[in-house]
DRENTORKOL-3810 file (N, C-alpha, C; in nm, 4 decimals):
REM DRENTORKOL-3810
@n.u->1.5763; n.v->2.1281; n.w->-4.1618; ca.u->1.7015; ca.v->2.2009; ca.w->-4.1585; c.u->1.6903; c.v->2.3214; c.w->-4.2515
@n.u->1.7288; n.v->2.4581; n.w->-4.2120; ca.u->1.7627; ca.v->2.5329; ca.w->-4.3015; c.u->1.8451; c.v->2.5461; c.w->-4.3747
@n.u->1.7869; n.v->2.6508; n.w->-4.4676; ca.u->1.8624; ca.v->2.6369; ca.w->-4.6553; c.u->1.9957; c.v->2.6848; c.w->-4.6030
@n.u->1.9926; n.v->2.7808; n.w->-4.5099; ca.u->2.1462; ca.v->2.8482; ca.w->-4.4967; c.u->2.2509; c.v->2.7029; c.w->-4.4524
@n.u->2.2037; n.v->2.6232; n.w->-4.3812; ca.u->2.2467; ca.v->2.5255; ca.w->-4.3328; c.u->2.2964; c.v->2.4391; c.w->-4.4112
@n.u->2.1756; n.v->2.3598; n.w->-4.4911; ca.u->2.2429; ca.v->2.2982; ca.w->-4.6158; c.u->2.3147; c.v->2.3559; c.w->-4.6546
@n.u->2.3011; n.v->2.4798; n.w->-4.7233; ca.u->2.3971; ca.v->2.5742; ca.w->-4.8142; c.u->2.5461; c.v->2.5557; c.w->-4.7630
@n.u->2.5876; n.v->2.5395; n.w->-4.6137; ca.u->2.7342; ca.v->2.5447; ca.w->-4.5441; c.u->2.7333; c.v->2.4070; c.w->-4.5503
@n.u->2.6664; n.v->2.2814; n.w->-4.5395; ca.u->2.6726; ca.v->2.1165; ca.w->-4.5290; c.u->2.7244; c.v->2.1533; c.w->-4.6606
@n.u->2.6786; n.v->2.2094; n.w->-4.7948; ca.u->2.7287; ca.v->2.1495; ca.w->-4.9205; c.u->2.8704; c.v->2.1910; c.w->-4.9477
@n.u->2.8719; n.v->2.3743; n.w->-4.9266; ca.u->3.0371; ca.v->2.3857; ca.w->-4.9245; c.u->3.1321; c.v->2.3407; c.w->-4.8633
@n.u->3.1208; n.v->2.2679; n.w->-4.7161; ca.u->3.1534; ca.v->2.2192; ca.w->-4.6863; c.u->3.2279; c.v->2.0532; c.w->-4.6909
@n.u->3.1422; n.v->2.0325; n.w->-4.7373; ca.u->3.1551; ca.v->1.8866; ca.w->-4.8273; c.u->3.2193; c.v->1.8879; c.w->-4.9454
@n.u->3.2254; n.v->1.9883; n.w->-5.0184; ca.u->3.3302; ca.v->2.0306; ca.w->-5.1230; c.u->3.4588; c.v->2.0513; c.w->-5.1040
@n.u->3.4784; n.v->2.1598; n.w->-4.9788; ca.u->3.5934; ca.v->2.1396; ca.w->-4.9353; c.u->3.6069; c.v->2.2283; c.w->-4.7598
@n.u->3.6360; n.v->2.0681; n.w->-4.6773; ca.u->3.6468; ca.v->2.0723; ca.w->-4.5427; c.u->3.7195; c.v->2.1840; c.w->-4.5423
@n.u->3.8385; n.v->2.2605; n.w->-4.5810; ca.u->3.8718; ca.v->2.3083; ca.w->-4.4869; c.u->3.8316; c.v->2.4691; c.w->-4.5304
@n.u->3.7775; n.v->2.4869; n.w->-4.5635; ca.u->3.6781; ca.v->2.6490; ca.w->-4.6407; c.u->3.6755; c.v->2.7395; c.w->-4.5193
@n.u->3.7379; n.v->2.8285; n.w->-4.4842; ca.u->3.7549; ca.v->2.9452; ca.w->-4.3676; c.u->3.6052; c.v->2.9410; c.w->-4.3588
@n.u->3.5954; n.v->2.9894; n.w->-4.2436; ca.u->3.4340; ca.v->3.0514; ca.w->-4.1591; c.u->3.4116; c.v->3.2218; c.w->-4.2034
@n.u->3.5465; n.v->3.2533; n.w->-4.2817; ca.u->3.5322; ca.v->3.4061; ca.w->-4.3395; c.u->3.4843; c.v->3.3614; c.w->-4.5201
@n.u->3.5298; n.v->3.2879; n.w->-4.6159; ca.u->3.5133; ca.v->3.2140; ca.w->-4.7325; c.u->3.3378; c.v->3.1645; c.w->-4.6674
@n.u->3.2863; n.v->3.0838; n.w->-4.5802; ca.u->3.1841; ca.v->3.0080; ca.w->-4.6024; c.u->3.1035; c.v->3.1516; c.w->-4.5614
@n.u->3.1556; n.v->3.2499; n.w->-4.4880; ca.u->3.0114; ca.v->3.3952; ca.w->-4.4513; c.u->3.0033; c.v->3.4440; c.w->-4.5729
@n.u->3.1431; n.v->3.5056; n.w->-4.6687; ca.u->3.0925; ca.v->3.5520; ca.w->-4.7797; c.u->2.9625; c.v->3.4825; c.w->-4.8873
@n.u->3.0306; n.v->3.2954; n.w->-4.8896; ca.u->2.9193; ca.v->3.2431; ca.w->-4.9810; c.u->2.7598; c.v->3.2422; c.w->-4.9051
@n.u->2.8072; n.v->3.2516; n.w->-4.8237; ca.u->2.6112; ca.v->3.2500; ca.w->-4.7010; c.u->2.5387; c.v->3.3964; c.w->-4.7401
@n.u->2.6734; n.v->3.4866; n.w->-4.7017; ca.u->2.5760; ca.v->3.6247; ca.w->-4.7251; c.u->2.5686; c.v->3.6013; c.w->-4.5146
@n.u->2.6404; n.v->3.5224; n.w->-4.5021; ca.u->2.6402; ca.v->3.6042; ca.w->-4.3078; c.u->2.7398; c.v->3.6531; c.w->-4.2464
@n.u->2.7600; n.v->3.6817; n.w->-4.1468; ca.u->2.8578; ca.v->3.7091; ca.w->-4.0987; c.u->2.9706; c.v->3.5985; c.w->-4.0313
@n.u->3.0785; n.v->3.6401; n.w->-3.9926; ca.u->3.2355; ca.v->3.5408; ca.w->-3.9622; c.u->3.1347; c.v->3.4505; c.w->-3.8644
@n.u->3.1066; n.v->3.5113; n.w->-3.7375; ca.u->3.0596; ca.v->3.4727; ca.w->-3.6553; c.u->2.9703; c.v->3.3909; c.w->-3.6286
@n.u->2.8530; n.v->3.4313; n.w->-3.7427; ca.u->2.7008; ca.v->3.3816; ca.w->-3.7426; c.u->2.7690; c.v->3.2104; c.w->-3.8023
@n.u->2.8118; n.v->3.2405; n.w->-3.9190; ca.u->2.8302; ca.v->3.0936; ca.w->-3.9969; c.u->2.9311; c.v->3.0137; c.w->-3.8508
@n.u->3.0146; n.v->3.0539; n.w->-3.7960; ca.u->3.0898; ca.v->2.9615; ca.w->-3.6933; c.u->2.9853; c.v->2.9371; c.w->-3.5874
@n.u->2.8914; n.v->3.0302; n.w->-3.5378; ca.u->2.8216; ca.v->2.9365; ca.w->-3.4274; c.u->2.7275; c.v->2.8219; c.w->-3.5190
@n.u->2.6756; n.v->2.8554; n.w->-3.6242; ca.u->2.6217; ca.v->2.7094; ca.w->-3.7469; c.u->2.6829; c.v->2.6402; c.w->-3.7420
@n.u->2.8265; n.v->2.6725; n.w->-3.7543; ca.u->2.9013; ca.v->2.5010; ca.w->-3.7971; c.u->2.9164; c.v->2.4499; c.w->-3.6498
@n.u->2.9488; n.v->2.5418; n.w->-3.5640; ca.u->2.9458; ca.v->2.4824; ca.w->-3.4286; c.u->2.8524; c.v->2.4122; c.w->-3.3728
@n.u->2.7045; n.v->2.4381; n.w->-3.4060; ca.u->2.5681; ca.v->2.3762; ca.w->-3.3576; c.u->2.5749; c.v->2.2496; c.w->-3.4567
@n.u->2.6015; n.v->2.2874; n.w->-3.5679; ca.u->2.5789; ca.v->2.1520; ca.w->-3.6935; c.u->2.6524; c.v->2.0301; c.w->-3.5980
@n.u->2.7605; n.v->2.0677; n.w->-3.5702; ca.u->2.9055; ca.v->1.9610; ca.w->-3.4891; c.u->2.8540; c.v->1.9064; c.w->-3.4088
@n.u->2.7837; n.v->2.0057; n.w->-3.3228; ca.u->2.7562; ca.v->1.9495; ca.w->-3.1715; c.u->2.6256; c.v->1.8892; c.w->-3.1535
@n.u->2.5669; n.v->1.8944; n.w->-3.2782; ca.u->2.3860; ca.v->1.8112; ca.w->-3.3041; c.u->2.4743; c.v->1.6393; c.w->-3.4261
@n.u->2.5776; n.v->1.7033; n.w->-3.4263; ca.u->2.6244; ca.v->1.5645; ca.w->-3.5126; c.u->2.6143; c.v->1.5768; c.w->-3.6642
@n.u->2.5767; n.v->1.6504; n.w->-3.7095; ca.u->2.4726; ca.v->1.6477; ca.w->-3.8050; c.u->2.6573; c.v->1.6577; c.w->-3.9583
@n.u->2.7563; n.v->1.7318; n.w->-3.8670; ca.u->2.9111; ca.v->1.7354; ca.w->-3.9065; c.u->2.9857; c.v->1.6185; c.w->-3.8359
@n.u->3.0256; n.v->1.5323; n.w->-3.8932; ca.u->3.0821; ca.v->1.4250; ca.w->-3.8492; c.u->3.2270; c.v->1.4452; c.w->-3.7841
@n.u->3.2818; n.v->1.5414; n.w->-3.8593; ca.u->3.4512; ca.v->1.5264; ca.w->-3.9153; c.u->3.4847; c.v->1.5759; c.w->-4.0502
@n.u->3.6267; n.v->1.6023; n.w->-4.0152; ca.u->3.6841; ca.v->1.6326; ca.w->-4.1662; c.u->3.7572; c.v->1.5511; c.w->-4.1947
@n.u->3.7807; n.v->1.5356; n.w->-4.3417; ca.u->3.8918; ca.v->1.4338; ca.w->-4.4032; c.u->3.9595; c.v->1.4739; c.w->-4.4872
@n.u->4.0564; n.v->1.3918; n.w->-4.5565; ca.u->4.1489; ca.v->1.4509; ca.w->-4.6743; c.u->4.0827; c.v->1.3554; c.w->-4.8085
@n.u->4.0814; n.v->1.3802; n.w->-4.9099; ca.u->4.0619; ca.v->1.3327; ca.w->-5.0564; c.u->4.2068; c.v->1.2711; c.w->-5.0520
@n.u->4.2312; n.v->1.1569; n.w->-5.1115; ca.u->4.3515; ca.v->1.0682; ca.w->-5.1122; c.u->4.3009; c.v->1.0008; c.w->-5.2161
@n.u->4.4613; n.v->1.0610; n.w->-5.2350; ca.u->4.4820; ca.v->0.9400; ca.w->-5.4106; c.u->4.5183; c.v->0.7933; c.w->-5.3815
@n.u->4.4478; n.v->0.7009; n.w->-5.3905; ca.u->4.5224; ca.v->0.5605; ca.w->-5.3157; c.u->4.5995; c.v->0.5017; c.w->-5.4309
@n.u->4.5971; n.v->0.5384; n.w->-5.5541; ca.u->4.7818; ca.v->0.4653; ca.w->-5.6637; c.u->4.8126; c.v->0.5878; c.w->-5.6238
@n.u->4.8874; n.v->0.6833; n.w->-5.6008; ca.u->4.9810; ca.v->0.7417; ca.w->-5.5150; c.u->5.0533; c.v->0.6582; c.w->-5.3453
@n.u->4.9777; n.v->0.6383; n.w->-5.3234; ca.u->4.9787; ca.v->0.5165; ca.w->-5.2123; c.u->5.0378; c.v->0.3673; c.w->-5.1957
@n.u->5.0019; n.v->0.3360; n.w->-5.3724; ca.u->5.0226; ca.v->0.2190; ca.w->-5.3874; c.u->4.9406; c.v->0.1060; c.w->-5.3913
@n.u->4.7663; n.v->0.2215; n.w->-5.3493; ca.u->4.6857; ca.v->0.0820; ca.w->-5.3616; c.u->4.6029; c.v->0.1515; c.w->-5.4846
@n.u->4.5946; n.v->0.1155; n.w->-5.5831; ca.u->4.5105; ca.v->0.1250; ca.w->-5.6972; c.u->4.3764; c.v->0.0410; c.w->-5.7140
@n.u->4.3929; n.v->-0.0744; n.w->-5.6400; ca.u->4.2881; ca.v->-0.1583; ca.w->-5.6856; c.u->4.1932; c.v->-0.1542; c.w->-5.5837
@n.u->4.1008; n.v->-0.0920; n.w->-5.5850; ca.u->3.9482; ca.v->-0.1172; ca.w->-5.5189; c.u->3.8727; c.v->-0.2291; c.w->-5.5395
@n.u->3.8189; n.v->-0.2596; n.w->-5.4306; ca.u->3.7026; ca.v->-0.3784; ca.w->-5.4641; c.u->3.5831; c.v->-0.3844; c.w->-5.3521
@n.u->3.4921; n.v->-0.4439; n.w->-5.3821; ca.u->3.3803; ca.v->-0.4603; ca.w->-5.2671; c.u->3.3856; c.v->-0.6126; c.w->-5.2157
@n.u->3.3803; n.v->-0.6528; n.w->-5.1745; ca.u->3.3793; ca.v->-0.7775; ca.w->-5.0882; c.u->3.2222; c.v->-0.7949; c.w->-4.9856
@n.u->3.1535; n.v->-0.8891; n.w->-5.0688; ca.u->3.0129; ca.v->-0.9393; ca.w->-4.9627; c.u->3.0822; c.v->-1.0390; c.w->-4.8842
@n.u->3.0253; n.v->-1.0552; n.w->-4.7555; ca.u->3.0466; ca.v->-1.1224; ca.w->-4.6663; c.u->2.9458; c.v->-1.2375; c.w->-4.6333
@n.u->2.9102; n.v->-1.3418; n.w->-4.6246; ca.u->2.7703; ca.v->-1.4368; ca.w->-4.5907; c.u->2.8386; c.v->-1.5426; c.w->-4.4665
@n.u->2.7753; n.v->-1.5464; n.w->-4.3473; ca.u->2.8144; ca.v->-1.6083; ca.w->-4.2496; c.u->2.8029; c.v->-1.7815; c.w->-4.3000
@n.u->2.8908; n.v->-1.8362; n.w->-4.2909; ca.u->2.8900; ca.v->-1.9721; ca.w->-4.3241; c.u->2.8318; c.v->-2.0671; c.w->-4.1980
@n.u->2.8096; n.v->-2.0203; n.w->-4.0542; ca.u->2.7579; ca.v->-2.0902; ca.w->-3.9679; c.u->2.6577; c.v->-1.9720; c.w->-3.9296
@n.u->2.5310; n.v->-1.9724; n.w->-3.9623; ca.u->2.5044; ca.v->-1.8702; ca.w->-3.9232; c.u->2.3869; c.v->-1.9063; c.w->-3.7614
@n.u->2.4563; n.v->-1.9655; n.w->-3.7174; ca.u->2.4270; ca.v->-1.9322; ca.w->-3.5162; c.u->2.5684; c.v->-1.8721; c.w->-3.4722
@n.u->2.6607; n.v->-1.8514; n.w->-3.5710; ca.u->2.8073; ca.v->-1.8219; ca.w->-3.4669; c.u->2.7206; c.v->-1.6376; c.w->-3.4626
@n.u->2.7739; n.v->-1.5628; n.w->-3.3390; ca.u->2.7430; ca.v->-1.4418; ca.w->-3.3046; c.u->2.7718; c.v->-1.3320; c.w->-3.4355
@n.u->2.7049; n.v->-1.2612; n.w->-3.4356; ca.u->2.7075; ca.v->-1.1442; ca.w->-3.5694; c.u->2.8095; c.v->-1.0485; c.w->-3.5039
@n.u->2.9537; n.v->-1.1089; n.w->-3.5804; ca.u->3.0466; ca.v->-0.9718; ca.w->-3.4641; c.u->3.1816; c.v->-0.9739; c.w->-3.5561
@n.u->3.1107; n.v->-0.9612; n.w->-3.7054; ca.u->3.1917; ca.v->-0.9693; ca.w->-3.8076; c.u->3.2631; c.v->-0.8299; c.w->-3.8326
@n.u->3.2013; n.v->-0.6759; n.w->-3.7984; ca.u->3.2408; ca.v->-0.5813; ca.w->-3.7589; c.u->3.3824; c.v->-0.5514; c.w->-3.7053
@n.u->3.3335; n.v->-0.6545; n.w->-3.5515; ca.u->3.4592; ca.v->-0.6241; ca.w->-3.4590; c.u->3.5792; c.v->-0.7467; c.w->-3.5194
@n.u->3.5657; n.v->-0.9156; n.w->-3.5829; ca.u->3.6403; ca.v->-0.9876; ca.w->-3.6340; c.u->3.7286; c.v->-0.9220; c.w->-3.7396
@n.u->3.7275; n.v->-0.8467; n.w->-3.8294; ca.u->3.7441; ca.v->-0.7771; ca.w->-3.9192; c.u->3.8187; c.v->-0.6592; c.w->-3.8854
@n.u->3.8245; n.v->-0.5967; n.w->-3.7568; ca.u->3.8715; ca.v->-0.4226; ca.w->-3.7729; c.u->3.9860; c.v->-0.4303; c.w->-3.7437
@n.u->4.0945; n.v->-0.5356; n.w->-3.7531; ca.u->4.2173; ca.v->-0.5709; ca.w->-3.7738; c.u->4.2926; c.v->-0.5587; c.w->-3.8891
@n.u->4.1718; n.v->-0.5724; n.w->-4.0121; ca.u->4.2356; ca.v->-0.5910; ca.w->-4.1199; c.u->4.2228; c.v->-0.4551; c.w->-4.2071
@n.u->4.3299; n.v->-0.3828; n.w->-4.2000; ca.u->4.3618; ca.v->-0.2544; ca.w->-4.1770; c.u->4.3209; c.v->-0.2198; c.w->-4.3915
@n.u->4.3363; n.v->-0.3231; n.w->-4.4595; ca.u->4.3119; ca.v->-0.2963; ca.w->-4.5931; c.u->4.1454; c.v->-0.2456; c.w->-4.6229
@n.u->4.0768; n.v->-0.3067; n.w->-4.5608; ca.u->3.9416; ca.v->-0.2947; ca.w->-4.5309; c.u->3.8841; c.v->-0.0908; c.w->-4.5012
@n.u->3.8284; n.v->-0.0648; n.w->-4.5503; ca.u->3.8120; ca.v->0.1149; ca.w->-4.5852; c.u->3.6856; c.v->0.1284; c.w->-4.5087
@n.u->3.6021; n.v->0.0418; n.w->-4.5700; ca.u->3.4215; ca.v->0.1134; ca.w->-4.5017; c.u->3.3703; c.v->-0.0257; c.w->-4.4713
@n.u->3.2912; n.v->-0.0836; n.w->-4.3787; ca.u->3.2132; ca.v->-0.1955; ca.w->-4.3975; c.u->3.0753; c.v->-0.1702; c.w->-4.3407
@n.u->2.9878; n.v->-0.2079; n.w->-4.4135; ca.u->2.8293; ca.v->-0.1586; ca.w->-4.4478; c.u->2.8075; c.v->-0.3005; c.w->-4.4064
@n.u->2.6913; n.v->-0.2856; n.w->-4.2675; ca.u->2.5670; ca.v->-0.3980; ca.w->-4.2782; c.u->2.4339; c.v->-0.3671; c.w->-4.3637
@n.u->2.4114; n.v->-0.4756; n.w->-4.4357; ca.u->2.2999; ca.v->-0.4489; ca.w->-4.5557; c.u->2.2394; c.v->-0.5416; c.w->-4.5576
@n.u->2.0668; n.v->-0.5482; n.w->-4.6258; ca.u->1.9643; ca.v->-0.6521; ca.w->-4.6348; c.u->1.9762; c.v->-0.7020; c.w->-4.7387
@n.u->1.9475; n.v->-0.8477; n.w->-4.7245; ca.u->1.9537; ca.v->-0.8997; ca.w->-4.8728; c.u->2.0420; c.v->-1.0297; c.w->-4.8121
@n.u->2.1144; n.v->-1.1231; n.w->-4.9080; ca.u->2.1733; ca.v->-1.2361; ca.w->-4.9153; c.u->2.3189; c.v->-1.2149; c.w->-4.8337
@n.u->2.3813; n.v->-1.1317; n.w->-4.8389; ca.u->2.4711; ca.v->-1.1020; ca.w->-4.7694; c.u->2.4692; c.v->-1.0070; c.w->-4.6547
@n.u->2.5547; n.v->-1.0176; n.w->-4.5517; ca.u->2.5277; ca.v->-0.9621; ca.w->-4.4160; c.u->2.5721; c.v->-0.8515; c.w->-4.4306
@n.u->2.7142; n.v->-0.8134; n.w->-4.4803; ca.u->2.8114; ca.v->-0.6962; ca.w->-4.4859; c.u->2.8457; c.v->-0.6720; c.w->-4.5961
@n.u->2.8698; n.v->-0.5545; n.w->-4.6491; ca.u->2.9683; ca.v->-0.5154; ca.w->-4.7435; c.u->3.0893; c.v->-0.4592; c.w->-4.7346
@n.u->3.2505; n.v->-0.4927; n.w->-4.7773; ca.u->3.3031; ca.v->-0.4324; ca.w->-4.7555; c.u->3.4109; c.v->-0.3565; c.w->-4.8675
@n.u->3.4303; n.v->-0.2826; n.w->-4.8071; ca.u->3.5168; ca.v->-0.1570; ca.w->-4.9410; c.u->3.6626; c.v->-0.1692; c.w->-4.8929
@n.u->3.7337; n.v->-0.2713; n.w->-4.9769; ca.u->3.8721; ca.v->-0.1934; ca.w->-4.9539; c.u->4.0095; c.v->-0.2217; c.w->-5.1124
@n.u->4.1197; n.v->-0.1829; n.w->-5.0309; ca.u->4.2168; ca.v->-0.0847; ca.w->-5.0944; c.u->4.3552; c.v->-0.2047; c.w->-5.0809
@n.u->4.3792; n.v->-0.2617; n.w->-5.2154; ca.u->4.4916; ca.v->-0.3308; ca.w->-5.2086; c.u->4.5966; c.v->-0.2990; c.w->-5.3747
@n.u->4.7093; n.v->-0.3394; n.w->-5.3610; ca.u->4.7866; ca.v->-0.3253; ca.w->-5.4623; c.u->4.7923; c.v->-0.3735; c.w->-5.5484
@n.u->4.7698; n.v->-0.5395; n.w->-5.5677; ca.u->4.7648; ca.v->-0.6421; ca.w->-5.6752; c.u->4.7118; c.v->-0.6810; c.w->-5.6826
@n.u->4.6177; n.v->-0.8251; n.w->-5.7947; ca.u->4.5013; ca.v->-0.8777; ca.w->-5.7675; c.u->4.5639; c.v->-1.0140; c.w->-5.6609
@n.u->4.7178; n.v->-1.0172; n.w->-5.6294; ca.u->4.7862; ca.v->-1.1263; ca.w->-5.5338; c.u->4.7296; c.v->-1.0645; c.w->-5.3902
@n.u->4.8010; n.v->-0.9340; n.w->-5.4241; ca.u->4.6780; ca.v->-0.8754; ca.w->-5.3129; c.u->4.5540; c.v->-0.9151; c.w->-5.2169
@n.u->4.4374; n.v->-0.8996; n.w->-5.3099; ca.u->4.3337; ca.v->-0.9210; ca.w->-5.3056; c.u->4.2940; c.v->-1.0935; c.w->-5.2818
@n.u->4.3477; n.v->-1.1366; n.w->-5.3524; ca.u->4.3586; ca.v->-1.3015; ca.w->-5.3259; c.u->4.3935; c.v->-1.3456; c.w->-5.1875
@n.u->4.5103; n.v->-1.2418; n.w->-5.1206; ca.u->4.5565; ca.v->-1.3031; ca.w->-5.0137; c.u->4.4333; c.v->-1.2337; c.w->-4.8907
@n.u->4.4257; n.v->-1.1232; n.w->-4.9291; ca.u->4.3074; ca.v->-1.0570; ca.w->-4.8658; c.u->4.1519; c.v->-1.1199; c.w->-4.7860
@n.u->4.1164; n.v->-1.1938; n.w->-4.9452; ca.u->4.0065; ca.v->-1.2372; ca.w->-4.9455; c.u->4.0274; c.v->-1.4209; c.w->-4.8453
@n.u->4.1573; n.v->-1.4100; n.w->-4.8511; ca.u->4.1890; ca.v->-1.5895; ca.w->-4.8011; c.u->4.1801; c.v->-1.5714; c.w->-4.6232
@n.u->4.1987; n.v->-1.4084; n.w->-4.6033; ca.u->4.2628; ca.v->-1.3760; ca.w->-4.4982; c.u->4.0965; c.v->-1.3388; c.w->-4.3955
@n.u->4.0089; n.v->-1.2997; n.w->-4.4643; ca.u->3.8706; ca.v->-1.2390; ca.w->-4.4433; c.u->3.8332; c.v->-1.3724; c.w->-4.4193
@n.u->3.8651; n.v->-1.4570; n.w->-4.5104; ca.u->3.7089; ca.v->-1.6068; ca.w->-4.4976; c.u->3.7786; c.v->-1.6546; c.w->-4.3921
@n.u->3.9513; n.v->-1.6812; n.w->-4.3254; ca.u->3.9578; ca.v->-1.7445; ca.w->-4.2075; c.u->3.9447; c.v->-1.6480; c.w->-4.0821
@n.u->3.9431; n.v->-1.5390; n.w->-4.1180; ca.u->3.9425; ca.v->-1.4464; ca.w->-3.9450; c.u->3.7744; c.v->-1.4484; c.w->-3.9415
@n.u->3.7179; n.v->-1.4529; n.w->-4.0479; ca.u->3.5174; ca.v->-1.4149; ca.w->-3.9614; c.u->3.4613; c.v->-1.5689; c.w->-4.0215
@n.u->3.5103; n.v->-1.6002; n.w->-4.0335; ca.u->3.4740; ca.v->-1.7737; ca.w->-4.0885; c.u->3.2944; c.v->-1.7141; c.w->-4.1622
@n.u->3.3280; n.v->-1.7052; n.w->-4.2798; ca.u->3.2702; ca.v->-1.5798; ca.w->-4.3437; c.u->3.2780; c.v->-1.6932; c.w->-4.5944
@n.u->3.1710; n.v->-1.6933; n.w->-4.5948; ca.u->3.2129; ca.v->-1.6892; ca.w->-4.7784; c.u->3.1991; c.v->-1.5340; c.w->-4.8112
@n.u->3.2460; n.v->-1.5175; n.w->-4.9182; ca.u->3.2862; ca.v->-1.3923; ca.w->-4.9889; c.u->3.2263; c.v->-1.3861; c.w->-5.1284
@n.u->3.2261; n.v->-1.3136; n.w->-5.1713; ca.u->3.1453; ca.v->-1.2361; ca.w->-5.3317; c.u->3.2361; c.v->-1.1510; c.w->-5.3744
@n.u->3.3088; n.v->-1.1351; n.w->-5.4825; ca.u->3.3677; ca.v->-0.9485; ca.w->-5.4643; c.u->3.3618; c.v->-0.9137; c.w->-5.6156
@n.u->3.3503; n.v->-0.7938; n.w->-5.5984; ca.u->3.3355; ca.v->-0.7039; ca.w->-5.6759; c.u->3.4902; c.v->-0.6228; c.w->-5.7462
@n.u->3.5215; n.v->-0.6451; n.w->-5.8602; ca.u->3.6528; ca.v->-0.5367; ca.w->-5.8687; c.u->3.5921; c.v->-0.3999; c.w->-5.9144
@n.u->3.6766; n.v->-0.2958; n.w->-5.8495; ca.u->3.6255; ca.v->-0.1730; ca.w->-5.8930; c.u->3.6933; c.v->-0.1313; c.w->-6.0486
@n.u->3.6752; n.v->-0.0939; n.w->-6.1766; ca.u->3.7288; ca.v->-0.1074; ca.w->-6.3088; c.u->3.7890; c.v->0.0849; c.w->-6.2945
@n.u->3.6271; n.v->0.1473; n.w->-6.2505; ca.u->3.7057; ca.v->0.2857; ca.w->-6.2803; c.u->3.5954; c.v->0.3622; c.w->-6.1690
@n.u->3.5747; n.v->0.4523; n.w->-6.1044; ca.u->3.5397; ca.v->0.5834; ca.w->-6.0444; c.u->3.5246; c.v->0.6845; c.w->-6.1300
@n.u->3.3993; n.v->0.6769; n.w->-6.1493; ca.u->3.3227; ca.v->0.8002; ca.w->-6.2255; c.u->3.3104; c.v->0.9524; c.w->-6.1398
@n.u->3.2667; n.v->0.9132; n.w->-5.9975; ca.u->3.2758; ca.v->1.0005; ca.w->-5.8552; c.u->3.2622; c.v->0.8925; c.w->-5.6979
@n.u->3.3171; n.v->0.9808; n.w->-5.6304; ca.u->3.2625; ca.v->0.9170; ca.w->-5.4975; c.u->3.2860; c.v->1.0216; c.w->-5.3851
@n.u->3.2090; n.v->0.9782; n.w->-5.3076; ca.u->3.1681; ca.v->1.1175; ca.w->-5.1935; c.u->3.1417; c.v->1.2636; c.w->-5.2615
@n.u->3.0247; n.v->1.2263; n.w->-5.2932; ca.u->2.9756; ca.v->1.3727; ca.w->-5.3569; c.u->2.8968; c.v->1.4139; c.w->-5.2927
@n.u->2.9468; n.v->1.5559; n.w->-5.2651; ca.u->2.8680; ca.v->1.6210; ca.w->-5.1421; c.u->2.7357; c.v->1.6334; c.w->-5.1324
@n.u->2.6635; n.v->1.6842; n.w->-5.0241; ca.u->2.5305; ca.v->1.6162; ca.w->-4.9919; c.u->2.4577; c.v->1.7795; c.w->-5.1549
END
């Protein structure tokens, strides 16, 4: 990939919504040139989407945590993905190597919360659990 390329992946990632006139000045290209880039970047995938930065205690959920997942029958089908995408507290879930199958990232209010959460995960994917509390965020999603 070219540097000009990265160079628009990183401002970009700083902040989605940066005009195509703002990202030519920082390139040094023109309006045009940088929009057919971001347009090719999009359409090779290589740009996923944009998002918003969200405060989640503004929200009401302050408490982060990670949650491992380990199949407790493990011949039942690996479809802990799709068992799970109901439970709307749930943020990111990562399949990973190692002792546990999944990881998952999510966003609740109390540690009653989280208790009911975690009671709610082991009966919908018939699933043991590990979790992690998050204490503080140093960074996260830092651009490429």
């Amino acid at each position: 990939m070219e540097d000009t390329d990265q160079q628009i992946l990183r401002l970009l990632a700083e902040d989605g919504r940066m005009s195509f006139t703002d990202l030519a000045k920082a390139t040094g290209l023109s309006t045009s040139a940088v929009h057919q880039r971001v347009k090719r970047l999009e359409s090779r995938g290589v740009i996923k989407g944009y998002g918003a930065t969200i405060d989640y205690e503004q929200l009401g959920k302050p408490l982060t945590a990670f949650i491992s997942i380990t199949p407790i029958d493990v011949s039942e089908p690996d479809d802990y993905p799709e068992r799970l995408r109901s439970v709307t507290e749930i943020e990111s879930c990562w399949s990973v190597a190692g002792t546990e199958s999944y990881i998952l990232k999510v966003r609740v209010a109390t540690p009653g919360d989280l208790e009911n959460l975690l009671s709610r995960i082991r009966s919908v994917a018939n699933v043991a659990t590990r979790t992690t509390i998050v204490l503080s965020t140093a960074y996260e999603n830092r651009p490429v």
